[in-house]
C-alpha positions in Angstrom: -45.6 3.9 18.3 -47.8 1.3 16.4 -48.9 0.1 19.8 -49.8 2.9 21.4 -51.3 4.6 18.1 -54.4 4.7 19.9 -53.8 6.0 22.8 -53.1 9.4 20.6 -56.5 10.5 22.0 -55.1 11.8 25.0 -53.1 14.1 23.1 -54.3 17.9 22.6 -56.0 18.6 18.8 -53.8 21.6 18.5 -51.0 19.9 19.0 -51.8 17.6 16.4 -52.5 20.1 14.2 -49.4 21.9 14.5 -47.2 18.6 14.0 -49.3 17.9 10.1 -48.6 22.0 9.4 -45.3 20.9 10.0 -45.5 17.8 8.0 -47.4 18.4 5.2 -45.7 21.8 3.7 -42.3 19.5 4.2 -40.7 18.8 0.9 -41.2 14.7 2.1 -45.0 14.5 3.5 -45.6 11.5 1.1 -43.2 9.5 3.4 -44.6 11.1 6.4 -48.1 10.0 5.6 -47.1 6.8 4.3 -45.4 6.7 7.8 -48.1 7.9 10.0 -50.4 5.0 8.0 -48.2 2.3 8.4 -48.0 2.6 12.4 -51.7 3.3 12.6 -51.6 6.8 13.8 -53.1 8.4 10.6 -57.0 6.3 10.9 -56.5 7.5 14.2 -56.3 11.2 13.4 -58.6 10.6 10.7 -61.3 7.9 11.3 -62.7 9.0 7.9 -60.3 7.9 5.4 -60.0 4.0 6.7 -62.2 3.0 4.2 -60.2 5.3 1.0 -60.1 4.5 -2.4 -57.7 6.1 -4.6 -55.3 5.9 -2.0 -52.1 6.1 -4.3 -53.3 8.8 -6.3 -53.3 10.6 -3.1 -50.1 10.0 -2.3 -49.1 10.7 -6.0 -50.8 13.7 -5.3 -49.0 14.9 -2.3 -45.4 14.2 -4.0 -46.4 16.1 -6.7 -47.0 19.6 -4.7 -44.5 22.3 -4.9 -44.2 24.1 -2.2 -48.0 24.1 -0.8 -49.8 26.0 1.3 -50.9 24.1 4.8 -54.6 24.5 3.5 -53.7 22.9 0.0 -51.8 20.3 1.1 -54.2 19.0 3.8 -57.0 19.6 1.4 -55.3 17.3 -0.9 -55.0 14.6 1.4 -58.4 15.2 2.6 -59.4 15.6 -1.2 -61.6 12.1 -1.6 -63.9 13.3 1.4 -66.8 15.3 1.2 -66.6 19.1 2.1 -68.8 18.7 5.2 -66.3 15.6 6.3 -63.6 17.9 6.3 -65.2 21.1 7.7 -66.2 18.3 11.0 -62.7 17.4 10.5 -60.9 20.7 10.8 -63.5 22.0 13.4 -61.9 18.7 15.5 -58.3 19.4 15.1 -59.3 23.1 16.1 -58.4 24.8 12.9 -58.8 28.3 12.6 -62.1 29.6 10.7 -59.8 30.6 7.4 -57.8 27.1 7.5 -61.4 25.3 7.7 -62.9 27.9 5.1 -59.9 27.3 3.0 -59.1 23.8 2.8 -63.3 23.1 2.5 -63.7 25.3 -0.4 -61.1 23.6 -2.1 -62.2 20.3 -1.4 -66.1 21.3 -2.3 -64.3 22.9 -5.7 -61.7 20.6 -6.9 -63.7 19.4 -10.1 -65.0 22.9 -11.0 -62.0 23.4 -13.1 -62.8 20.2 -15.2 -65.1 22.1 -17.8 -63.4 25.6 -17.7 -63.3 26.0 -21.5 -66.8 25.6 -21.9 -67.9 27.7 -18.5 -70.1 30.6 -19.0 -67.9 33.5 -18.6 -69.8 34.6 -15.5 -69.1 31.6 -13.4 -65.3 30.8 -14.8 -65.0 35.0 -13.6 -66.2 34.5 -10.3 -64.0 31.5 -9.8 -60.9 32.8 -11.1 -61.7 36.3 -8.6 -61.8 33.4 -5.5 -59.1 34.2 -3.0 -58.4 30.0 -3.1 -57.9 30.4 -7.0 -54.4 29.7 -7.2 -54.3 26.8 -4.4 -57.2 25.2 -6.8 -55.3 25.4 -10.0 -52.3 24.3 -8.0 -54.3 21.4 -6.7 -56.6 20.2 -10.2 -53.0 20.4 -12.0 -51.4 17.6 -9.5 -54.8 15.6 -10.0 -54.6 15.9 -13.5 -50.8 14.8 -13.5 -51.1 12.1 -11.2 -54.0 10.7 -13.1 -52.0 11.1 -16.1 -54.7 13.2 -17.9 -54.6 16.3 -20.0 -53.6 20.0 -18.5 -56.0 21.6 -21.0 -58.4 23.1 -18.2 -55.4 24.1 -16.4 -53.8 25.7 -18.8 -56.7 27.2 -20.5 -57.3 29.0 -16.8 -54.0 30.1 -16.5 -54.4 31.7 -20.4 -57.3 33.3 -19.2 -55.7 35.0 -16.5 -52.8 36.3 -18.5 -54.8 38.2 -20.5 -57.9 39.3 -18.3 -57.1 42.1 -16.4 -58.2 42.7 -12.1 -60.3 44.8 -13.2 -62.0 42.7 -15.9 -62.1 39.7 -14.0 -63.8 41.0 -11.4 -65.4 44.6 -12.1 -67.0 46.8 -9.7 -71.0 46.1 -9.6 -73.3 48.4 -11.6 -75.7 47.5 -8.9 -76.0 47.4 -5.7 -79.0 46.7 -3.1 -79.6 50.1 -2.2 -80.1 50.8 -6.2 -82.7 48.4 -5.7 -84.4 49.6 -2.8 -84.0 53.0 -4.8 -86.0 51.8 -7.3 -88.7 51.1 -5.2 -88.1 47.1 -4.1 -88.0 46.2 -0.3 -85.2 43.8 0.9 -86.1 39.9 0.4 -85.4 36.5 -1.0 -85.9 38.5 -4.7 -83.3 40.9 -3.8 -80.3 38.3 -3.8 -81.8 36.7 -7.2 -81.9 40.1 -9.1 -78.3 41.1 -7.8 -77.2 38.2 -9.1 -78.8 38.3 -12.6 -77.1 41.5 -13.0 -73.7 40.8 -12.2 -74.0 37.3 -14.2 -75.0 40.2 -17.1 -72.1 42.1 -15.9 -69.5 39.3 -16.1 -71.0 38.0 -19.1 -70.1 41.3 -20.9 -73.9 41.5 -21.5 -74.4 45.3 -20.0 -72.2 47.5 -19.1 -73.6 50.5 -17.5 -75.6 51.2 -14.6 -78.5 52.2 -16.8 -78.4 48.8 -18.4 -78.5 46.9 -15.6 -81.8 49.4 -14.0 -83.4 47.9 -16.8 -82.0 44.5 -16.8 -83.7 44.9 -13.3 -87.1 46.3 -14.5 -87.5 43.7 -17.1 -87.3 40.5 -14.5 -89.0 42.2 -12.1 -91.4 44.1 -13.9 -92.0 48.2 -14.2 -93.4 49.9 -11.5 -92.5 47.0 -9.1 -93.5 47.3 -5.5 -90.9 45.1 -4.0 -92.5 41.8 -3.2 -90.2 39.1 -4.1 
């Protein structure tokens, strides 16, 4: 196998793909990867990582998942990389669109956990509402552990979501962009901006009515606003 490692070229990037699904949700994909590295194959599959640091925190890492998801595993392996290095990576092995969206976002997030306690409420809400949410905690947790550093953001996350109901977490919007073009703004750059002011308001527990938020929207835009951004 080590001597023909590089001839893995010739074989299909689904294939490949299938065979680390199968690997890395397997109770034992530390030993598979430590495997595939020692007879060459994994710098092979993955040009990007033959220059890794960290490497045994990695594999500390991977040991330490229970029972992952495909996208959270690879995404830990993958997790020194930058996002777009594994978005090019899972667009070569033919991923599907959610796997890549998945395993990137988790990659691109896996320090936004680090100052939870102290996150505005807004953004730690529109994290926590993120489909990937539990994947994430699941994969900051095994950092934390395998760098032998404290659970509090962890933990404090998982508090918060014991006692913060769907529906407070992430609420219906008081706004929405026809409410704007109601009020007499056209569609544009601004329109994205003032939605988003709102619904930081929103999640911030700064207003909450629509009437508030119309005149969240008049004050940043301005009364009698004509819809330039």
């Amino acid at each position: 196998i080590q001597a023909m490692a590089d001839q893995l070229h010739i074989v299909s990037a689904e294939w490949i793909a299938q065979e680390l699904r199968r690997m890395l949700v397997d109770k034992h994909r530390r030993r598979a990867v430590e495997l595939c590295d020692d007879v060459g194959l994994l710098t092979v599959i993955f040009p990007e990582l033959e220059q890794r640091g960290g490497w045994e925190s990695t594999l500390a890492m991977l040991s330490l998942l229970a029972e992952p998801s495909f996208e959270l595993a690879f995404a830990t392996l993958l997790h020194a990389l930058r996002p777009e290095a594994v978005h090019a990576i899972g667009r070569r092995l033919r991923l599907s669109n959610d796997e890549i969206d998945r395993v990137t976002w988790l990659v691109g997030h896996q320090q936004a956990l680090a100052d939870a306690p102290a996150m505005p409420l807004a953004r730690l809400k529109r994290l926590l509402s993120h489909r990937g949410r539990d994947e994430l905690l699941h994969l900051a947790r095994v950092a934390l552990l395998a760098a032998d550093l404290d659970l509090h953001p962890v933990l404090f996350c998982e508090e918060f979501l014991a006692r913060t109901t769907p529906e407070e977490l992430n609420p219906p919007p008081l706004l929405t962009g026809n409410d704007l073009i109601q009020l007499g703004l056209r569609p544009g750059p601004r329109f994205k901006q003032l939605l988003d002011a709102v619904r930081d308001a929103q999640l911030n527990l700064e207003i909450t009515t629509h009437d508030e938020a119309v005149a969240l929207v008049r004050r940043l835009h301005g009364d009698g606003a004509d819809g330039t951004s």
